[in-house]
BADO-451187 format. One record per residue: x, y, z of N, C-alpha, C, CB in turn; residue in one letter. Coordinates in nm, 4 decimals. Atoms other than C-alpha are relative to their C-alpha. Last residue first. Glycine has a CB too. Layout:
% BADO-451187
<<X Y Z> <X Y Z> <X Y Z> <X Y Z> 'A'>,
...
END
This chain:
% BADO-451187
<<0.0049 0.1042 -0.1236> <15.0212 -2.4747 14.5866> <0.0351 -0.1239 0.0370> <-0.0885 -0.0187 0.0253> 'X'>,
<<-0.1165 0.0114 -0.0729> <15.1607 -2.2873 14.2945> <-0.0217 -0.0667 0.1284> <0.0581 0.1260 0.0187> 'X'>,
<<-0.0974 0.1110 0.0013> <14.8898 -2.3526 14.0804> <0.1133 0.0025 0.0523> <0.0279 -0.0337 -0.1036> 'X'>,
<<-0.0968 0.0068 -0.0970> <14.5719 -2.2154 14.3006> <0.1266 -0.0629 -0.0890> <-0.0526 -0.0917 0.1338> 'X'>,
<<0.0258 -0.0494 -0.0216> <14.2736 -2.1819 14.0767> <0.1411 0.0875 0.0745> <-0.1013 -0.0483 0.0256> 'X'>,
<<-0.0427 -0.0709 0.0813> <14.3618 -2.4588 13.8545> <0.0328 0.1676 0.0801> <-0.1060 -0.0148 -0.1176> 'X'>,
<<-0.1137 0.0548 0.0724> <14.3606 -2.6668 14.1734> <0.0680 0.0809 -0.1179> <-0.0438 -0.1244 -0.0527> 'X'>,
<<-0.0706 -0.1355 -0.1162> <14.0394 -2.4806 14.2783> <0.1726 -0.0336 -0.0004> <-0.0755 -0.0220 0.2164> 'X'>,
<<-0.0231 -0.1491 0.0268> <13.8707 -2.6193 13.9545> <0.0989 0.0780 0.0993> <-0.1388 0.0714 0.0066> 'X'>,
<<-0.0647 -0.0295 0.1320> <14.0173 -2.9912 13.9924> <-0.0108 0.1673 -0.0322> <-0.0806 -0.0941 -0.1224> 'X'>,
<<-0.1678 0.0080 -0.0470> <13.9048 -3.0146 14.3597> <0.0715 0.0934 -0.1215> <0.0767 -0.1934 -0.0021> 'X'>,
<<-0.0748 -0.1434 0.0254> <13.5450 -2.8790 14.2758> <0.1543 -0.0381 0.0401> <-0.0688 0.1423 0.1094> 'X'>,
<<0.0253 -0.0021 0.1003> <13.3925 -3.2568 14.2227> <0.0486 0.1711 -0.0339> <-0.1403 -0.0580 -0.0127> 'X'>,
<<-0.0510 0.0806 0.0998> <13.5667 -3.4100 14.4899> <-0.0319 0.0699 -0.1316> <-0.0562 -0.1412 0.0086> 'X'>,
<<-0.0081 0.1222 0.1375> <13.4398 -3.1828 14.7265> <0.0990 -0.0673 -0.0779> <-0.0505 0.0425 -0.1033> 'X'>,
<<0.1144 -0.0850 0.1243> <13.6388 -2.9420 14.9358> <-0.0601 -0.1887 -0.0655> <0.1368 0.1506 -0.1907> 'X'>,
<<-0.0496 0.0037 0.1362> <13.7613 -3.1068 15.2819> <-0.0982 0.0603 -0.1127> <0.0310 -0.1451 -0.0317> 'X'>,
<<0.0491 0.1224 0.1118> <13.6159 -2.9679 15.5914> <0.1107 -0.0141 -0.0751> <-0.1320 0.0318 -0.1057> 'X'>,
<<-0.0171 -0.0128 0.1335> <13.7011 -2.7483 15.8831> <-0.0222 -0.1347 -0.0352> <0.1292 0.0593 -0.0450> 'X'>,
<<-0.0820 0.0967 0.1188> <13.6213 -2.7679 16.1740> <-0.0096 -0.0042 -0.0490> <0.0270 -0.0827 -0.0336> 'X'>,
<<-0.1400 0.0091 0.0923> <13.4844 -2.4678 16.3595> <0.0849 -0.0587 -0.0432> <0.0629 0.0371 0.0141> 'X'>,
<<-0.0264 -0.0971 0.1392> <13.1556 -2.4849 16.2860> <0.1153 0.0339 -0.0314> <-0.0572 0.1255 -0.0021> 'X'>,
<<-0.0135 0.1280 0.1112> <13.0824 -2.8073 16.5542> <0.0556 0.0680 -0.1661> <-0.1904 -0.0865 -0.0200> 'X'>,
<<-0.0829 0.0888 -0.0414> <13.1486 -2.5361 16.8137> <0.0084 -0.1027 -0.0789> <-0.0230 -0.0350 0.1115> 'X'>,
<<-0.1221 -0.0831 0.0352> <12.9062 -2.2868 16.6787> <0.1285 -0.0608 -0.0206> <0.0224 0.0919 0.0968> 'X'>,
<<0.0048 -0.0378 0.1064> <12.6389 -2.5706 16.6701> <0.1274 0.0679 -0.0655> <-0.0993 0.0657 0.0050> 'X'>,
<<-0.0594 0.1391 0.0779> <12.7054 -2.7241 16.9923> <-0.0057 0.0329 -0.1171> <-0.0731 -0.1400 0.0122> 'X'>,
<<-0.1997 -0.0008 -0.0355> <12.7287 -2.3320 17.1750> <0.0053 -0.1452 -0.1009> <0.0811 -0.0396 0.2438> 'X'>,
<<-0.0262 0.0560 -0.1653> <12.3373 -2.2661 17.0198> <0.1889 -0.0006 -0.0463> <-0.1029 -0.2205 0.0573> 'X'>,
<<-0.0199 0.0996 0.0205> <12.2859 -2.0110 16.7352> <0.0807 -0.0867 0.1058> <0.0394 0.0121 -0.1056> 'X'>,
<<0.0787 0.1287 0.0078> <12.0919 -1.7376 16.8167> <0.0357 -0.1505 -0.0043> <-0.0605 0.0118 -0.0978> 'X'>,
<<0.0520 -0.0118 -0.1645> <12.3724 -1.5225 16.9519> <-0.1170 -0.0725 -0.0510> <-0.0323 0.1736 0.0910> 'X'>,
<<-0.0540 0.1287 -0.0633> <12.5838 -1.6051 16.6033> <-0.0328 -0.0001 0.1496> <0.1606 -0.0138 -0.0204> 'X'>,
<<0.1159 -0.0180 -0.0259> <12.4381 -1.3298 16.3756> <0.0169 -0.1170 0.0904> <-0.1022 0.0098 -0.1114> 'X'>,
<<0.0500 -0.1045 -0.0760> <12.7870 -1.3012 16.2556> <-0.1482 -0.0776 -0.0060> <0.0211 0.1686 -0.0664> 'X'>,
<<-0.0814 -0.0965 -0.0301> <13.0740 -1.4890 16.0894> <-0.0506 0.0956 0.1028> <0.0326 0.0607 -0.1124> 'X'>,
<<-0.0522 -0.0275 -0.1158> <13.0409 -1.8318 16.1595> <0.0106 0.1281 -0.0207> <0.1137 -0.0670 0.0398> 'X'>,
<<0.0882 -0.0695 -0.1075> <12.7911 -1.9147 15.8961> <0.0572 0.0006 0.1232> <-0.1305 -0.0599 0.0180> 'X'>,
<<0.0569 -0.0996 0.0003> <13.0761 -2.1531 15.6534> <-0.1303 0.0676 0.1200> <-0.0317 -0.0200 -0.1183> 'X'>,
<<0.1619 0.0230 0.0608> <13.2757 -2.4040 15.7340> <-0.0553 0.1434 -0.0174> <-0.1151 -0.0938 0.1174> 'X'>,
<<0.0871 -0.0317 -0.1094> <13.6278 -2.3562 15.6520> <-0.1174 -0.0145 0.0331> <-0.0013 0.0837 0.0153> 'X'>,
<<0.0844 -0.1415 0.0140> <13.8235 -2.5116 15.3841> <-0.0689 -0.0283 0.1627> <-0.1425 0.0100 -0.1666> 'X'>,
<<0.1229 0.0311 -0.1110> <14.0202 -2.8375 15.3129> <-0.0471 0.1437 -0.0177> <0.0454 -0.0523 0.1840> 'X'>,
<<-0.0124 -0.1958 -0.0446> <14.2028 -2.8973 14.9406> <-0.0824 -0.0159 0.1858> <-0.1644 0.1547 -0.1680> 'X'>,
<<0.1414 -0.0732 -0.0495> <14.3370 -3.2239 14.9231> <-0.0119 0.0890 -0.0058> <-0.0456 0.0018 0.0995> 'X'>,
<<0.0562 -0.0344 0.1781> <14.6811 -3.3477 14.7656> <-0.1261 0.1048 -0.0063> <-0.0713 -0.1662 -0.0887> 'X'>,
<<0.0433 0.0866 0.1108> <14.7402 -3.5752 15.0560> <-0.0442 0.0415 -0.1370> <-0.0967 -0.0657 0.0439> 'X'>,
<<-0.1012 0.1126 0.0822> <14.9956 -3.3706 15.2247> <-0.0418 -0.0734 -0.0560> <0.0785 -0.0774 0.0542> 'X'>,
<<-0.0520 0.1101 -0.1001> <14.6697 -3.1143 15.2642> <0.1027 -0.0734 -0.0559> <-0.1047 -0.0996 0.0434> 'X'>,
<<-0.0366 0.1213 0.0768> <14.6391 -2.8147 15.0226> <0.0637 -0.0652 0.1675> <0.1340 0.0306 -0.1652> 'X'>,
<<-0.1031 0.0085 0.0269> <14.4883 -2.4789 15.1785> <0.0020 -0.1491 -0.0091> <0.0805 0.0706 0.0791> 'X'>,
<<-0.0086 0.1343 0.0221> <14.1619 -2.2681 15.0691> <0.1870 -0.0607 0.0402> <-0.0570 -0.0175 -0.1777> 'X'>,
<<0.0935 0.0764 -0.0387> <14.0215 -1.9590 15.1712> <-0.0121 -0.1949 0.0038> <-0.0887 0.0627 -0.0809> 'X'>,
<<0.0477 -0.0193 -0.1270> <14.2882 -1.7112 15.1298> <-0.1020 -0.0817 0.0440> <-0.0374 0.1183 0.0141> 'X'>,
<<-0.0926 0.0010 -0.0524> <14.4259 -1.8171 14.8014> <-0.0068 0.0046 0.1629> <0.0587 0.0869 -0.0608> 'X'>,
<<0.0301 0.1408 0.0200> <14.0621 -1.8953 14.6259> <0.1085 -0.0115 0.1297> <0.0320 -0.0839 -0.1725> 'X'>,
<<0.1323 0.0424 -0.0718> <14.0330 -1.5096 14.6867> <0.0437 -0.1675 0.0536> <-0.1555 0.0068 -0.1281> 'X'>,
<<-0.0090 -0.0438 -0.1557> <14.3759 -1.4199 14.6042> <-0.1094 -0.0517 0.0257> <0.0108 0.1535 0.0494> 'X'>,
<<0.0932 -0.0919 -0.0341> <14.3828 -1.6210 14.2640> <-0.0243 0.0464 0.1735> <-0.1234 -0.0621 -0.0622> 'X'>,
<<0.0655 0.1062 -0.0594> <14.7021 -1.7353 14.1590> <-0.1069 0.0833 0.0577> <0.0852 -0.0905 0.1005> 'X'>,
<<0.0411 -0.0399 -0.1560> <14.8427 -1.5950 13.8745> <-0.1068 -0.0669 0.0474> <-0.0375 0.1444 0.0221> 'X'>,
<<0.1378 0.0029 -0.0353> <15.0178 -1.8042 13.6404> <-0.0218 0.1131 0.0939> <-0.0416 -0.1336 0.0605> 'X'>,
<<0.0882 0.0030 -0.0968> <15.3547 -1.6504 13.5336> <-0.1015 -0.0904 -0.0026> <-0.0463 0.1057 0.0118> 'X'>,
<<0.0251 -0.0662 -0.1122> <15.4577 -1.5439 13.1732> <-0.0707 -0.1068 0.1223> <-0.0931 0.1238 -0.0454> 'X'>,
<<0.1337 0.0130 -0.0575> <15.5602 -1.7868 12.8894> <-0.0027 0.0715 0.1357> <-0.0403 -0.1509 0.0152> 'X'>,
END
């Protein structure tokens, strides 16, 4: 049986917490970011956890993680 491959996209955007979790980034930080106040920007860069209900796909997505 060959390999999985793991998907670069999913690979770069997502990483596994010691609890199993996936977390992720928030999203609308990348640009147009002179309208958007300093508490906004600043609340953008903590990261999240993924849903519950996409764990299982990004899991397949990722199986060496």
């Amino acid at each position: 049986m060959p390999k999985m491959k793991t998907n670069r996209g999913a690979a770069k955007r997502f990483r596994k917490t010691a609890s199993g979790k996936f977390k992720r980034a928030q999203s609308h930080r990348r640009h147009i970011l002179t309208k958007k106040s300093t508490k906004r920007k600043r609340q953008l860069r903590i990261g999240e956890l993924v849903n519950k209900a996409d764990t299982k796909l990004i899991a397949r997505m990722l199986p060496y993680v």
